[in-house]
C-alpha positions in Angstrom: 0.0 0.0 0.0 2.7 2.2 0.4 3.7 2.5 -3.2 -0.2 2.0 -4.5 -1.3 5.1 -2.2 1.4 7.7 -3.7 0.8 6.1 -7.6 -2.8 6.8 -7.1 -2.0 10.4 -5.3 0.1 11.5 -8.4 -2.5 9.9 -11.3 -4.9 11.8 -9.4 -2.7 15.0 -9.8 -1.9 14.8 -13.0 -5.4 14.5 -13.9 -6.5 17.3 -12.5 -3.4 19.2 -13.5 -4.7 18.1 -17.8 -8.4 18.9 -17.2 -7.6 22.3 -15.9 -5.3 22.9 -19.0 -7.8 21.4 -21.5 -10.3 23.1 -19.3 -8.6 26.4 -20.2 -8.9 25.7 -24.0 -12.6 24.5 -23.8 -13.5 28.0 -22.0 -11.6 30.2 -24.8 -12.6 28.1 -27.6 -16.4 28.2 -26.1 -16.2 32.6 -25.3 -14.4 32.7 -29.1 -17.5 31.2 -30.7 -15.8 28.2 -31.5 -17.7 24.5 -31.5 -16.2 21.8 -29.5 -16.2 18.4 -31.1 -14.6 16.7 -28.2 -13.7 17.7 -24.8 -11.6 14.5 -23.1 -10.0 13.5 -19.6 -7.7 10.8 -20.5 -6.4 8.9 -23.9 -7.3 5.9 -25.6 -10.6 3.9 -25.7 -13.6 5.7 -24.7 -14.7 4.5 -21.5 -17.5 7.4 -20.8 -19.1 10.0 -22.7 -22.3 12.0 -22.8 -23.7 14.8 -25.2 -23.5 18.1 -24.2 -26.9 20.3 -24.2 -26.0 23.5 -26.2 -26.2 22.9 -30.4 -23.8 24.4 -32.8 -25.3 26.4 -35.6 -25.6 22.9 -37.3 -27.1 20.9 -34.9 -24.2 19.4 -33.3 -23.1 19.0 -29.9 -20.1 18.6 -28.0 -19.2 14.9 -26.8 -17.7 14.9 -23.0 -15.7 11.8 -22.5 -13.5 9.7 -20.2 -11.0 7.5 -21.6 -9.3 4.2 -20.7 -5.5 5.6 -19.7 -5.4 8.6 -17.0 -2.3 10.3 -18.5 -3.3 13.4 -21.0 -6.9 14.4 -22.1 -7.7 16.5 -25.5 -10.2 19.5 -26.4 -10.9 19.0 -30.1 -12.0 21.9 -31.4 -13.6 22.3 -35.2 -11.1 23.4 -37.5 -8.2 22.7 -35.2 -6.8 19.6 -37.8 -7.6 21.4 -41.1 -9.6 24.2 -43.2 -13.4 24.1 -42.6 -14.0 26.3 -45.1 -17.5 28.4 -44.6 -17.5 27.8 -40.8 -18.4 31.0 -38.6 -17.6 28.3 -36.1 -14.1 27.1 -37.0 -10.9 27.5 -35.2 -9.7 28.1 -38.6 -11.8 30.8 -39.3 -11.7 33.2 -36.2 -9.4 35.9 -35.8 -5.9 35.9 -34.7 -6.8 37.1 -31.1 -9.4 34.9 -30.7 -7.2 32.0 -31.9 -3.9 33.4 -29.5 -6.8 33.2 -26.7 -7.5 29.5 -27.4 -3.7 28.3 -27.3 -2.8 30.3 -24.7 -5.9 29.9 -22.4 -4.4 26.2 -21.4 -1.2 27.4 -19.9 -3.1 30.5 -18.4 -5.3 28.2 -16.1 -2.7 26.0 -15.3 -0.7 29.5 -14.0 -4.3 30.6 -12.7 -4.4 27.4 -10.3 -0.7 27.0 -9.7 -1.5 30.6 -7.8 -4.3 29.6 -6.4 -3.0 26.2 -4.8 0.0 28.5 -3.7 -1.4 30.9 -2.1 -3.8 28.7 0.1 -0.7 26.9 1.2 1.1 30.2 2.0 -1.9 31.4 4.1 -2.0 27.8 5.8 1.9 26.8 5.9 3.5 30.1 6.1 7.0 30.4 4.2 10.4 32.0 4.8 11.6 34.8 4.3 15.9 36.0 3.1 16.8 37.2 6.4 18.9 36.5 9.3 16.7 34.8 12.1 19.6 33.2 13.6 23.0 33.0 12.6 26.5 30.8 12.9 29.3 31.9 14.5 31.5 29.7 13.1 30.5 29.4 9.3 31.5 31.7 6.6 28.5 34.0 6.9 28.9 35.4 10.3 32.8 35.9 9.5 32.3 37.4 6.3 30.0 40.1 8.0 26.3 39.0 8.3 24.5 39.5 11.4 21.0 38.6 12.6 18.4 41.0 11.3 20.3 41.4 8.0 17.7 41.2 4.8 19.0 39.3 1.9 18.0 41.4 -1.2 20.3 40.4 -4.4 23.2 38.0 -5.0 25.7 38.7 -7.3 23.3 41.4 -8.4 20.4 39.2 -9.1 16.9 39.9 -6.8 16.5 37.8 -4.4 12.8 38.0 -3.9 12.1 34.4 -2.2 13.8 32.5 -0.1 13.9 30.1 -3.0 15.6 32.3 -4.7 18.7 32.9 -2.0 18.5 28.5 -2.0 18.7 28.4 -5.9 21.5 30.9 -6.7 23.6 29.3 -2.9 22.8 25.4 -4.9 24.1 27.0 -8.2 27.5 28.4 -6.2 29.3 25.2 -6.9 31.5 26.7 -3.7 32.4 29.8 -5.5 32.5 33.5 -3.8 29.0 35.0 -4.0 28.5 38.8 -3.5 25.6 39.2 -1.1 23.7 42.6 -0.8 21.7 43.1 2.4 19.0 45.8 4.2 20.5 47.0 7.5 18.0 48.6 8.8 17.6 50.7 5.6 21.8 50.6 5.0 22.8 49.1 2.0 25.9 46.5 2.7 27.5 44.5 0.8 29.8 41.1 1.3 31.8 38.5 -0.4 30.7 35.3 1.1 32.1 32.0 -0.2 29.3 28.8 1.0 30.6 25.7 2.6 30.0 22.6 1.4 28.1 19.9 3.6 27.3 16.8 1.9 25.4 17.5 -1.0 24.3 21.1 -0.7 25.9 24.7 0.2 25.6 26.8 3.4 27.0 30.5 4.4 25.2 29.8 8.3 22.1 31.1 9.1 18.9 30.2 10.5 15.7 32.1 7.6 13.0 34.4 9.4 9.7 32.9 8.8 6.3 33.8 8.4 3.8 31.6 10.1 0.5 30.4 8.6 -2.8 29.9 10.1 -2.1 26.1 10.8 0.3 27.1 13.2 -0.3 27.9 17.0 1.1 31.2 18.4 3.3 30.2 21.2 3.1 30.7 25.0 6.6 32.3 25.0 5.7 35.8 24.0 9.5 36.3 23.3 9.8 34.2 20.5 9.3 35.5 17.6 5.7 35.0 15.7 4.1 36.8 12.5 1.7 35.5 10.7 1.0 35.8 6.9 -0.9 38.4 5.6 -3.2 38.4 2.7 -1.4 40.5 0.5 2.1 38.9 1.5 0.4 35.6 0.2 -0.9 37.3 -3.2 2.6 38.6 -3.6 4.3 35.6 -2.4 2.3 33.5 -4.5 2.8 35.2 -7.5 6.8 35.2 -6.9 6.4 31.5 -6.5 5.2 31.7 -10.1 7.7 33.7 -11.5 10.3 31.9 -9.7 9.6 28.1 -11.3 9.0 30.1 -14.1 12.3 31.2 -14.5 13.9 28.2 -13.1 14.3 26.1 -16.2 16.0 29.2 -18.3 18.6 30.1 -15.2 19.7 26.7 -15.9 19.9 26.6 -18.9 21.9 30.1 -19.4 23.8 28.5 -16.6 24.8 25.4 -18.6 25.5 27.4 -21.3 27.9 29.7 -19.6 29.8 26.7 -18.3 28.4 27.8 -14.4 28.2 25.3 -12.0 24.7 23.9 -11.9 22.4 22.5 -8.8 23.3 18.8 -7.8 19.6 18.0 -8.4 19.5 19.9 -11.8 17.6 17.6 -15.0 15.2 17.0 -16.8 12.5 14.2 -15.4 9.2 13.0 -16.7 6.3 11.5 -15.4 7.8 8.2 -14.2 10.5 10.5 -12.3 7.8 13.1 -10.9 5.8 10.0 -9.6 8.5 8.5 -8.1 9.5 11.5 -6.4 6.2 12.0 -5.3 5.9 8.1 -4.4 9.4 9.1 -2.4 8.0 12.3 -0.2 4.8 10.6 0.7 6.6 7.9 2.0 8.7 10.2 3.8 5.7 12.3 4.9 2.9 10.2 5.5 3.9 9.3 9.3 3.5 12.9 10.3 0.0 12.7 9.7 -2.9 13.8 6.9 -2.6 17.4 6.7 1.0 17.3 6.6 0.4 14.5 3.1 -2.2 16.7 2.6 -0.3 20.3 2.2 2.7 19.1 0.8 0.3 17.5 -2.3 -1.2 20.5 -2.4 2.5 22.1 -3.2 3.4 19.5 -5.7 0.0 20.1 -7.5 1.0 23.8 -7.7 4.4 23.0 -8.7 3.3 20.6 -11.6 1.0 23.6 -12.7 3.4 25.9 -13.1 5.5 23.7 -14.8 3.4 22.6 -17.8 2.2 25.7 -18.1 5.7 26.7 -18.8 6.3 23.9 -20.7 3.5 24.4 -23.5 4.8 28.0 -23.9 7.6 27.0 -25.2 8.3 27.7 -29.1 8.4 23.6 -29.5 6.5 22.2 -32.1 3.6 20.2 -31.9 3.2 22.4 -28.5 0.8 25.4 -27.8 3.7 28.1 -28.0 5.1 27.0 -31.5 1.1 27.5 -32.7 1.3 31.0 -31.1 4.2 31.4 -33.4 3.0 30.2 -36.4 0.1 33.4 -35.3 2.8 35.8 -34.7 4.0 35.0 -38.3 0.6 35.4 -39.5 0.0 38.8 -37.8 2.8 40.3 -39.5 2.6 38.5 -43.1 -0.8 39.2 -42.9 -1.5 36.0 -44.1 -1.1 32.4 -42.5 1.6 30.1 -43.3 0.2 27.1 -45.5 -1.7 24.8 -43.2 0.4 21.7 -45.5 4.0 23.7 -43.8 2.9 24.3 -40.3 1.4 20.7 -40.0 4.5 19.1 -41.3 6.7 21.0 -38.7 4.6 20.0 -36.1 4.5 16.8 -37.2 8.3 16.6 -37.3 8.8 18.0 -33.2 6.1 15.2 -32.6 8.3 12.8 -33.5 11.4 14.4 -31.7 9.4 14.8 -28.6 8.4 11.3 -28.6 11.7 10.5 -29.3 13.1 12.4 -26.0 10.1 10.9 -23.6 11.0 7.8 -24.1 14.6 8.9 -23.6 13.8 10.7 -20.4 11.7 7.6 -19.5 14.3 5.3 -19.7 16.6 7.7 -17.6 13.6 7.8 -14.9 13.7 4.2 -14.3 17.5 3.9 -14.2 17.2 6.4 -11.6 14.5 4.5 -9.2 16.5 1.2 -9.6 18.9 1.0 -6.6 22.3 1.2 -7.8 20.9 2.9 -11.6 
């Protein structure tokens, strides 16, 4: 049952992670005017399905349907695969805005709920903040000039906005000098801190201030320190959060192309990785009780969001952001690319992203056999 539960947890997840995408198609394609042949949870055989009540101008109706595997889903839209000439009701046919709406309306819900699932564990679980709450004497922070109190606000002039941020550009160090700016009480200092190196990960020595959430108990000792979250700290940490993992993936990859030293942890990983991973934290989690599982699913489900919401923004064919290309071409030719052209490139990335899932596949289960 162990491995079951977490297999279930994460199809579960990643379902609800491809309806809200497909969902954020369906409700552009539906406020563009445009008909919905199809609007499925799953792939292969259908298992489910049901007609929908509202008629296109020719009598049809859309087709809701579950189908036999729970890994991807569709929204099949009318004119999506080819020219329907004549059709006010086309994909084809409406204009570029409309059209930019559609592909970009999956990404935008998967962002919309990545927030959403963020922020309500913010307000619950609190987060930490960049600043001294406790620091070290004897690692290289303290002697390089940091003191408790001390705001952590850009390293090696980058904004440090998150504490994620600070853990990110310390991971990335590879043990090299990093020059930290800090708020002193409204002074401005700067310092040359080199990280230490224990086991896999860098530290400079000091304990992060933190900002409680409403799960957690304000203690008796009126001396220790206790703020909670406020609402607007949680829109703005939430959003930060968003910017942050959306950023991640092209600090490493400017990283790696500058020959930087890169995170220990840093790679690609698909869905057999992610679910191990997630099999791996709720074995690790799941003795400290539901709400604990509970939260720290919620933060994967938000993570996942904001990940393949990146993801089909990219310019990759066969993906949403390579059609949002193709539209930016259209918008200044003024005319669209030949549907024959655009189908064969996406047809071509298909095959190369088919190619690298069942190369990062194979990686994934190397990885979660012991001694891979």
């Amino acid at each position: 049952m162990n491995t079951v539960i977490p297999i279930l947890i994460f199809i579960l997840i990643l379902s609800v992670v491809i309806f809200i995408h497909e969902l954020g198609h369906y409700l552009a394609a539906r406020h563009g005017g445009i008909f919905v042949e199809e609007f499925a949870l799953g792939m292969g055989p259908k298992v489910l399905g049901f007609k929908g009540k509202k008629k296109s101008l020719d009598g049809e109706t859309t087709l809701y349907s579950l189908r036999l595997f729970p890994i991807g889903g569709f929204c099949k839209m009318r004119g999506m695969d080819g020219d329907v000439p004549d059709d006010p009701e086309a994909l084809n046919n409406k204009s570029i805005k409309a059209r930019t709406l559609v592909m970009a309306g999956g990404s935008m819900m998967n962002f919309f709920l990545a927030f959403a699932l963020f922020f309500l564990w913010v307000m619950l679980h609190g987060y930490h903040v960049a600043e001294v709450a406790g620091i070290n004497t004897e690692m290289p922070g303290y002697r390089a000039g940091l003191r408790t109190g001390d705001r952590i606000t850009h390293i090696n002039g980058a904004r440090i906005g998150l504490y994620e941020d600070f853990i990110f550009m310390l991971d990335a160090s590879g043990g090299h000098e990093l020059d930290v700016r800090v708020n002193r009480n409204g002074e401005r200092l700067n310092f040359a801190i080199t990280p230490e190196r224990r086991g896999d990960s860098y530290f400079i020595g000091f304990n992060p201030g933190r900002r409680f959430g409403l799960l957690h108990e304000r203690p008796a000792d009126p001396s220790i320190p206790f703020q909670r979250v406020r609402v607007h700290e949680g829109l703005r940490n939430s959003a930060e959060m968003i910017l942050f993992h959306v950023r991640a993936p092209f600090r490493l990859l400017a990283r790696w192309a500058a020959g930087d030293p890169m995170p220990e942890d840093a790679g690609i990983m698909g869905p057999i990785g992610i679910g191990g991973l997630v099999t791996e934290m709720y074995q690790e989690i799941a003795p400290h009780g539901f709400l604990t599982t509970l939260m720290t699913m919620l933060f994967i489900t938000a993570l996942i969001n904001a990940a393949l919401g990146v993801m089909n923004l990219l310019p990759i064919p066969a993906m949403d952001g390579a059609r949002l290309v193709f539209l930016a071409i259209e918008a200044v030719r003024r005319k669209p690319v030949p549907p024959e052209k655009e189908a064969m490139v996406h047809m071509v990335g298909l095959v190369a992203i088919l190619m690298l899932a069942v190369f990062i596949a194979y990686r994934d289960i190397v990885r979660l056999i012991p001694g891979g």
